[in-house]
C-alpha positions in Angstrom: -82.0 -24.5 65.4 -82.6 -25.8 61.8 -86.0 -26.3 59.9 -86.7 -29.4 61.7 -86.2 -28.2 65.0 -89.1 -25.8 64.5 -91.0 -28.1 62.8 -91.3 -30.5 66.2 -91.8 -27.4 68.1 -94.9 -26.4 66.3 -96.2 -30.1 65.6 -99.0 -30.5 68.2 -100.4 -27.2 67.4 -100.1 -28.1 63.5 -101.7 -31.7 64.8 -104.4 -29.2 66.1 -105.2 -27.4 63.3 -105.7 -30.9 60.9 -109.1 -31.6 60.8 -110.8 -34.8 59.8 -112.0 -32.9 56.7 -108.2 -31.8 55.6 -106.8 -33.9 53.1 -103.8 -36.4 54.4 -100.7 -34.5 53.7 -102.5 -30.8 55.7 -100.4 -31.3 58.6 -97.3 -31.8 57.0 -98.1 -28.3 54.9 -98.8 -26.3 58.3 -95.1 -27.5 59.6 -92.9 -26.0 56.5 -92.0 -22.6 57.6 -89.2 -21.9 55.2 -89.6 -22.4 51.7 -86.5 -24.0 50.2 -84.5 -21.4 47.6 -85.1 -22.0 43.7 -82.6 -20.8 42.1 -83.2 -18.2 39.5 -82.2 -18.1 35.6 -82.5 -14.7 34.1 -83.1 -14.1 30.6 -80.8 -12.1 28.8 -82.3 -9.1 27.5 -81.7 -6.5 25.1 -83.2 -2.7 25.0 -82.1 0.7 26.0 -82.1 -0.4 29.7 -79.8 -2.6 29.5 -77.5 -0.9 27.2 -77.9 2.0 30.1 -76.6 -1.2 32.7 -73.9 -2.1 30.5 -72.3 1.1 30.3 -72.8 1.7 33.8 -70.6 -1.5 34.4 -68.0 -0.3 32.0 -67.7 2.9 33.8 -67.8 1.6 37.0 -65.5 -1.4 36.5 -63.2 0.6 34.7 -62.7 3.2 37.3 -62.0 0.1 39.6 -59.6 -1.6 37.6 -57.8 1.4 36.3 -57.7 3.7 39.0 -55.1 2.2 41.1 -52.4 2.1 37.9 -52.8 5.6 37.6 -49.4 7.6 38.6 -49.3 11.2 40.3 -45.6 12.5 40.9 -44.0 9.4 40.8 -46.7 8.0 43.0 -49.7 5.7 42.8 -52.6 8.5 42.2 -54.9 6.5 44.9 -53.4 4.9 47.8 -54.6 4.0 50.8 -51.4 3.5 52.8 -52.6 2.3 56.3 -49.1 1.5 58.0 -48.2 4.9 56.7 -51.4 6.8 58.1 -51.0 8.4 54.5 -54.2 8.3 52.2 -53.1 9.9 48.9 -55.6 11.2 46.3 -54.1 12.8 43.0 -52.6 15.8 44.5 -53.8 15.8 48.2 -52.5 14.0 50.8 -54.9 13.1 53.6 -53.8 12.5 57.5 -55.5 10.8 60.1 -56.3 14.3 61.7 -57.9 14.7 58.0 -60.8 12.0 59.7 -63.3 14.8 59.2 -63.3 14.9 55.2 -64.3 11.5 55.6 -66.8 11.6 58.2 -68.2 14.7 55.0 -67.8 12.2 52.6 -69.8 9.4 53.9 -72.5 12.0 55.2 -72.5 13.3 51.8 -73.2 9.7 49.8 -75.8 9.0 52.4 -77.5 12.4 51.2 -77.3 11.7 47.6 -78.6 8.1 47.7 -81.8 9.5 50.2 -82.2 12.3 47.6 -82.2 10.1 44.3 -84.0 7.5 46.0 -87.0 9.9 46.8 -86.7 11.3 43.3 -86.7 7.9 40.9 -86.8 5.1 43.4 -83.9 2.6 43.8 -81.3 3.7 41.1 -78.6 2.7 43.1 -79.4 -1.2 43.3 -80.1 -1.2 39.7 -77.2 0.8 37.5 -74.4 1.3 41.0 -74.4 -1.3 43.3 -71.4 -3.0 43.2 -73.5 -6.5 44.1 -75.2 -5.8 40.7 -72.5 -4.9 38.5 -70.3 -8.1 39.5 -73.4 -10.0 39.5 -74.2 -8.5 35.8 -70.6 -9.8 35.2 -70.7 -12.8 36.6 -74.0 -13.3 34.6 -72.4 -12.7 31.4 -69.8 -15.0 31.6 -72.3 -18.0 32.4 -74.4 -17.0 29.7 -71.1 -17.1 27.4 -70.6 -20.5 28.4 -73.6 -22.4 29.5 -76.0 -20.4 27.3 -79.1 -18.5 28.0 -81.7 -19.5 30.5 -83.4 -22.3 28.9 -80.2 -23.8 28.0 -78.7 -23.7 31.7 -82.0 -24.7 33.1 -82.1 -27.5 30.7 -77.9 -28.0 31.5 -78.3 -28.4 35.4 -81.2 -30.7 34.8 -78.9 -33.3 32.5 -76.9 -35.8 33.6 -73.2 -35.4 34.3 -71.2 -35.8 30.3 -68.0 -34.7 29.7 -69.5 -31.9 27.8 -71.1 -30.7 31.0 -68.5 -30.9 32.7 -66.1 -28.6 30.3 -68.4 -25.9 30.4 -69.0 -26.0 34.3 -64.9 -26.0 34.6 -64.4 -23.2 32.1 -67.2 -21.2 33.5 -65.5 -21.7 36.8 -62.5 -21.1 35.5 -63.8 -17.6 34.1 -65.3 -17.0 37.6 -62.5 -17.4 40.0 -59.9 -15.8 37.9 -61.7 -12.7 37.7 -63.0 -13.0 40.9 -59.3 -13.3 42.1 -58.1 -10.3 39.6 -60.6 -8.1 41.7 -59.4 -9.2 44.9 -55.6 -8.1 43.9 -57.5 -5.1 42.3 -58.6 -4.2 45.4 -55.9 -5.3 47.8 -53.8 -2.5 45.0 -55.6 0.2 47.1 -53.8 -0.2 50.0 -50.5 -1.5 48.9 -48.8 0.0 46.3 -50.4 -2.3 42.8 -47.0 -1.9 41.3 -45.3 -3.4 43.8 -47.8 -5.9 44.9 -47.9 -7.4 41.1 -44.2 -8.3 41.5 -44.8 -9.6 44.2 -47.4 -12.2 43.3 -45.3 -12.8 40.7 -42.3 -13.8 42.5 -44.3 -15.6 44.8 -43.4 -13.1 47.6 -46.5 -11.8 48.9 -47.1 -11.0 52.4 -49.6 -12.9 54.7 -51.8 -9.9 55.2 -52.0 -9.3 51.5 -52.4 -12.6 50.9 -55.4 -13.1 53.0 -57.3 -9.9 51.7 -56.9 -11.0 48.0 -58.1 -14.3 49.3 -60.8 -12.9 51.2 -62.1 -10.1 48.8 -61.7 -12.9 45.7 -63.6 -15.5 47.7 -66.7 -12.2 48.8 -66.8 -11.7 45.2 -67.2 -15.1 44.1 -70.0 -16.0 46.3 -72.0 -13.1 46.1 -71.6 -12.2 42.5 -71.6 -15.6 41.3 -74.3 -18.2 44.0 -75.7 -15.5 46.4 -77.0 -13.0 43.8 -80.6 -12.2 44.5 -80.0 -13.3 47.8 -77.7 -10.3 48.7 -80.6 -8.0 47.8 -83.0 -10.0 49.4 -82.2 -11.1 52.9 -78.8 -9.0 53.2 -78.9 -5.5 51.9 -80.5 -3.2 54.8 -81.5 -0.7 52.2 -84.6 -2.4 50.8 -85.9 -2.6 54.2 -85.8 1.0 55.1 -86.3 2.5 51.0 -90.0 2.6 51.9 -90.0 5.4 54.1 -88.3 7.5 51.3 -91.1 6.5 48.6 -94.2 8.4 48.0 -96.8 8.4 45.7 -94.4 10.7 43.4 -91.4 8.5 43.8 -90.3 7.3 40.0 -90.6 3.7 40.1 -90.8 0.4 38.1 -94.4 -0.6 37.4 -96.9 -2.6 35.8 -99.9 -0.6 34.5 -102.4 -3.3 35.2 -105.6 -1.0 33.9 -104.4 -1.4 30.8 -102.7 -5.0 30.8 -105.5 -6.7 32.6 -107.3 -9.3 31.8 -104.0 -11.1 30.6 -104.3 -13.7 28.3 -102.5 -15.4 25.4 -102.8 -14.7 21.5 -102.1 -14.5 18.1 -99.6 -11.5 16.6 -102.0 -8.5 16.1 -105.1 -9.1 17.4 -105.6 -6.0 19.1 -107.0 -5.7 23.2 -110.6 -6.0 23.6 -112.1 -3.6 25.8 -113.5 -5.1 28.7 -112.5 -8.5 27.9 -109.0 -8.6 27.2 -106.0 -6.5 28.6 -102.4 -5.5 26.5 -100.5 -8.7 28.6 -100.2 -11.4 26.7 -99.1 -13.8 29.7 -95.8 -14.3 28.3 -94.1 -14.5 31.3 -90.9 -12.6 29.9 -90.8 -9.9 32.5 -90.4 -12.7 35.2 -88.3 -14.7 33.3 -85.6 -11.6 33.1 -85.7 -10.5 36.6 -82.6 -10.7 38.4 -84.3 -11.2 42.1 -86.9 -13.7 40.3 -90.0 -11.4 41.1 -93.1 -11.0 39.0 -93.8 -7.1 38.6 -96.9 -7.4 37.8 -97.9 -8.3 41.3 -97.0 -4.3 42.3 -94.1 -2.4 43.8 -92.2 -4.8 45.7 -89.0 -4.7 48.3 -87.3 -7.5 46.3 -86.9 -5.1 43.2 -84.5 -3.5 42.6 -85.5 -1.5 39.8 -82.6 -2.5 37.0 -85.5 -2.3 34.1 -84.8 -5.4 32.6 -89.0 -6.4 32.6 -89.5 -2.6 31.1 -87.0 -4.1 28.0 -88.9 -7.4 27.9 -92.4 -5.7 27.9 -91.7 -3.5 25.1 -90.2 -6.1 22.9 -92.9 -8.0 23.1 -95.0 -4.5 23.0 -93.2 -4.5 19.4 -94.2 -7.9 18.5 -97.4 -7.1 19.1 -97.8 -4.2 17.2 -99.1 -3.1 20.6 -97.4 0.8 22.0 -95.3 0.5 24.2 -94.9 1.5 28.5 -97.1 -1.8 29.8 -94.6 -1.9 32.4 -92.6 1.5 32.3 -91.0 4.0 34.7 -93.8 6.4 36.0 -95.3 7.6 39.8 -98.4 6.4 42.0 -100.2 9.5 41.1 -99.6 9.2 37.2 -101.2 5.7 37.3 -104.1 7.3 39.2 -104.3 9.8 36.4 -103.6 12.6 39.4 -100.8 15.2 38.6 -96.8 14.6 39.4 -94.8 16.7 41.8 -91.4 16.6 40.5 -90.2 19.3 43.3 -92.0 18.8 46.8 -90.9 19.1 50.0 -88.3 16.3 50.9 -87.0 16.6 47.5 -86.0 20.4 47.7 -84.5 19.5 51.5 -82.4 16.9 50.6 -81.3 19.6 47.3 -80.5 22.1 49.4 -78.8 20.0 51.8 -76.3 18.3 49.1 -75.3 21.5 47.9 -74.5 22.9 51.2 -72.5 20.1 51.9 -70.9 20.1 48.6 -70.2 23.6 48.9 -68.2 23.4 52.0 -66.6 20.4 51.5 -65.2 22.1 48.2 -64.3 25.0 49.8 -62.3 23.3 53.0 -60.3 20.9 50.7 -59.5 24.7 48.4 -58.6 26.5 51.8 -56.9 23.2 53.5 -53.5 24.3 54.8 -50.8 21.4 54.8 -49.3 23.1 57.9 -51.2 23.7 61.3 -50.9 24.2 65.0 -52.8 23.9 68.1 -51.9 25.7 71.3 -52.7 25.0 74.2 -51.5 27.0 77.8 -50.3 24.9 80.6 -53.4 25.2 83.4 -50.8 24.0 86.6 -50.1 28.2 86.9 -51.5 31.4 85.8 -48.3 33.0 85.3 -44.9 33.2 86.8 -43.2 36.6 88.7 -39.6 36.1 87.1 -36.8 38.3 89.2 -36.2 41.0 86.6 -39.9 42.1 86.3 -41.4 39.7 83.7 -44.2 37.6 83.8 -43.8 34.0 82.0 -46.4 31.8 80.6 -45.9 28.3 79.4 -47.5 26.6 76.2 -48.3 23.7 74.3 -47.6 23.7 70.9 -49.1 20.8 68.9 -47.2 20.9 65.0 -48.8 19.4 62.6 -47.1 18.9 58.9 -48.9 17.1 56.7 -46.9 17.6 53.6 -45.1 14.8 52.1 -41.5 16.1 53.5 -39.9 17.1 56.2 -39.3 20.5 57.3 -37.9 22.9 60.0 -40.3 25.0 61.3 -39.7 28.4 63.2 -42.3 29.7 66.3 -42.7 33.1 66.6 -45.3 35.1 68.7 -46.7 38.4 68.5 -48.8 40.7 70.6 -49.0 43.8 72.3 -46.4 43.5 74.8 -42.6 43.2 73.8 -42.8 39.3 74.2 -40.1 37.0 73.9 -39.8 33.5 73.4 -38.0 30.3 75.0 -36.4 28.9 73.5 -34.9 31.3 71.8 -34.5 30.6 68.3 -37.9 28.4 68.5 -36.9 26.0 66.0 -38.6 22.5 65.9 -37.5 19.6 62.7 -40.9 18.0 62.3 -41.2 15.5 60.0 -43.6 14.4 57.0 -47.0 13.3 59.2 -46.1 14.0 62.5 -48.0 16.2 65.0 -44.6 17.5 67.0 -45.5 18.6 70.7 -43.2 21.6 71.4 -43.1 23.8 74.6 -42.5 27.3 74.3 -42.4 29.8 77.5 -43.4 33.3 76.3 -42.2 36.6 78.7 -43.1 40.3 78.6 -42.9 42.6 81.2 -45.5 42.2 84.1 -47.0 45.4 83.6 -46.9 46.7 80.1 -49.3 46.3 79.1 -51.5 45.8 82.5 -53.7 42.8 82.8 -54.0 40.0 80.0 -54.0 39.9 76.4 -54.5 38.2 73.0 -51.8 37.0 71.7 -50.7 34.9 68.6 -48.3 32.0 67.4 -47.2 31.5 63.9 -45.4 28.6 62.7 -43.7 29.3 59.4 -41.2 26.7 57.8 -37.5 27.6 57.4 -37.0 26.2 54.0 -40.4 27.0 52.9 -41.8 30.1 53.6 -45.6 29.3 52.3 -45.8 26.7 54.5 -47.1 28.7 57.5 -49.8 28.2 60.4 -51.2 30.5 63.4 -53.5 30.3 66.4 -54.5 32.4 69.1 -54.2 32.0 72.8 -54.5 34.3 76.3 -51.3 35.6 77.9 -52.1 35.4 82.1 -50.9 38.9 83.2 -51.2 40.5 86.3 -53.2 44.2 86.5 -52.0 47.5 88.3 
């Protein structure tokens, strides 16, 4: 149901509301629920904030567009191979029974973004955020062309000239070609970039590739380039729930309105008055350079998403002033209050401790990862079987796994206290690179020596490779004297 729809639902109780005393166009205010977008024009802005946010973005797109060029053994370093059910990442090579390093992973970044966001507020949305670096790209090239705010406000205002419409082409232009380089970009993570590239450039490109470039290009292009602050705004979950990771000693973006209030206009140098006028001199700078459009000096808000640009603004104009600097600034609750900081409480030593534990172990399981293991598992249907020369025979299981990059022959072997024997006899399986290779083994040993049941273990150790080994335990079912 669109705006209207609501509009005539709500009209008689609007028609209600409208006295004889409200002026004619009341009623009409009461029915307009949604206020219509305006679209925002941020300033550029220079400072050691946004030199901070430009090498961010060069680190971060860099990694993006580089990574996926970058060779290991004759193979893409980074590769996602999903037909495969090979994810390769510089020297490791990572299975689908490998799930749980990503499950870690994931658990891990969730842990780091609660623990920084309790310890300096939303530093994620503002230097990481892959919706503000491409938006901070995006930005740049429109400044490039179009100019800086006033200009473009002034531009989108005019009248359609040929001038006009050359810059709105080549900014387009700019927009959709890189837009469509970061789709490909992208797309290079799960199909080899090398041979993807030759492909577009022959024309040959699959349909599924084909429709993520298109797809990915198109994502970036809208977000980065029409939905911007709208993303942060009404899409992003995380500036709903970063509120219940805030406290009064959460590091945040804010305007020290004890000393910048009363606001007001005036000449270069003419210092505060006490009492009657604060260090803001109403310029309107910190609004006009914010991203999501918000004024900071209304207080901590959901829409911010602390990139600093205002703190940059402020302090030039700080400097104009002759005024010190740290108007609007990074600080806590408490130091506003004049009450003292704590740096390390509570939920910031969890979350600490947490990280590193998870760190730790994740570390150490990738170290002690073995490319080569085996599950066993003994056939329930009988306990054991009475063979006619005096043995007693169990049946197993044997789940292979290799998860190196070739194929090998692997040999079974079992060992316990009984004289056991195998069957087959060699137990020799070919598995090959990836596959989990269900084998069935029978293992025998006389019925009564040793009496009752016991511990016993399979190793798995390839032919051609003798590193490349693998054991697990299981219960030999033996009858007792």
């Amino acid at each position: 149901m669109g705006t209207r729809g609501v509009a005539r639902l709500v009209e008689p109780a609007s028609r209600l509301s409208a006295t004889a005393a409200d002026p004619p166009d009341a009623a009409a205010e009461t029915e307009s629920l949604y206020e219509a977008r305006q679209k925002v024009y941020p300033r550029g802005v220079v400072g050691r904030f946004a030199r901070l946010r430009t090498l961010a973005a060069w680190c971060l797109l860099g990694l993006f567009y580089s990574i996926p060029w970058l060779t290991w053994n004759s193979r893409q370093a980074v590769l996602f191979d999903l037909p495969a059910r090979k994810f390769y990442v510089l020297g490791l090579v990572m299975w689908p029974q490998d799930f749980i390093y990503l499950t870690a992973l994931l658990v891990i970044a969730a842990l780091t973004l609660f623990f920084f966001t309790a310890l300096a507020g939303r530093l994620w949305c503002g230097y990481a955020c892959p919706q503000t670096v491409w938006t901070e790209v995006f930005l740049w090239m429109e400044r490039k062309v179009e100019g800086d705010r006033n200009e473009r406000m002034k531009l989108d205002r005019g009248r359609w000239t040929p001038s006009k419409i050359a810059r709105k082409a080549l900014k387009q232009t700019l927009w959709i070609s890189f837009a469509a380089w970061t789709g490909f970009t992208f797309v290079g993570f799960f199909t080899p970039i090398r041979t993807l590239g030759s492909e577009w450039m022959s024309g040959s490109l699959g349909p599924w590739e084909t429709f993520w470039i298109a797809f990915y290009g198109l994502a970036t292009y809208g977000n980065a380039g029409y939905l911007r602050e709208q993303v942060c705004k009404y899409m992003c979950p995380y500036a709903r729930f970063q509120s219940a990771m805030f406290d009064k000693d959460t590091l945040i973006i804010t305007y020290d309105a004890v000393r910048g209030e009363p606001r007001g206009p005036r000449r270069r140098g003419v210092q505060p008055e006490v009492g009657l006028r604060g260090a803001c001199v109403d310029c309107t700078w910190c609004v006009q350079v914010c991203p999501t459009g918000i004024d900071i000096r209304k207080g901590l808000q959901y829409e911010c998403i602390a990139c600093a640009a205002c703190i940059d603004a402020c302090d030039s104009i700080m400097d104009k002033m002759q005024y010190p600097r740290g108007l609007i600034r990074y600080t806590t609750e408490n130091a506003l209050e004049h009450h003292p900081t704590h740096i390390l409480r509570p939920r910031v030593v969890m979350y600490a401790c947490l990280l590193g534990i998870l760190i730790t172990a994740f570390g150490v399981s990738l170290t002690l990862r073995k490319p080569v293991a085996v599950d066993v598992i003994r056939d329930r249907n009988a306990l054991y079987r009475m063979l006619d020369d005096g043995r007693v025979e169990n049946v197993y299981d044997l789940k292979i796994m290799n998860k190196t990059e070739h194929q090998h022959r692997f040999v079974v072997a079992v060992r316990g206290q009984g004289a056991l024997t195998l069957d087959p006899e060699p137990a020799t399986f070919v598995v090959r690179s990836g596959e989990v290779f269900p084998a069935a083994v029978r293992v025998r040993r006389p019925a009564y020596d040793p009496s009752g049941s016991e511990t016993i273990f399979f190793e798995v150790r390839a032919a051609d490779e003798p590193s490349l080994q693998a054991s697990s335990k299981a219960r030999f079912i033996a009858p007792s004297k």
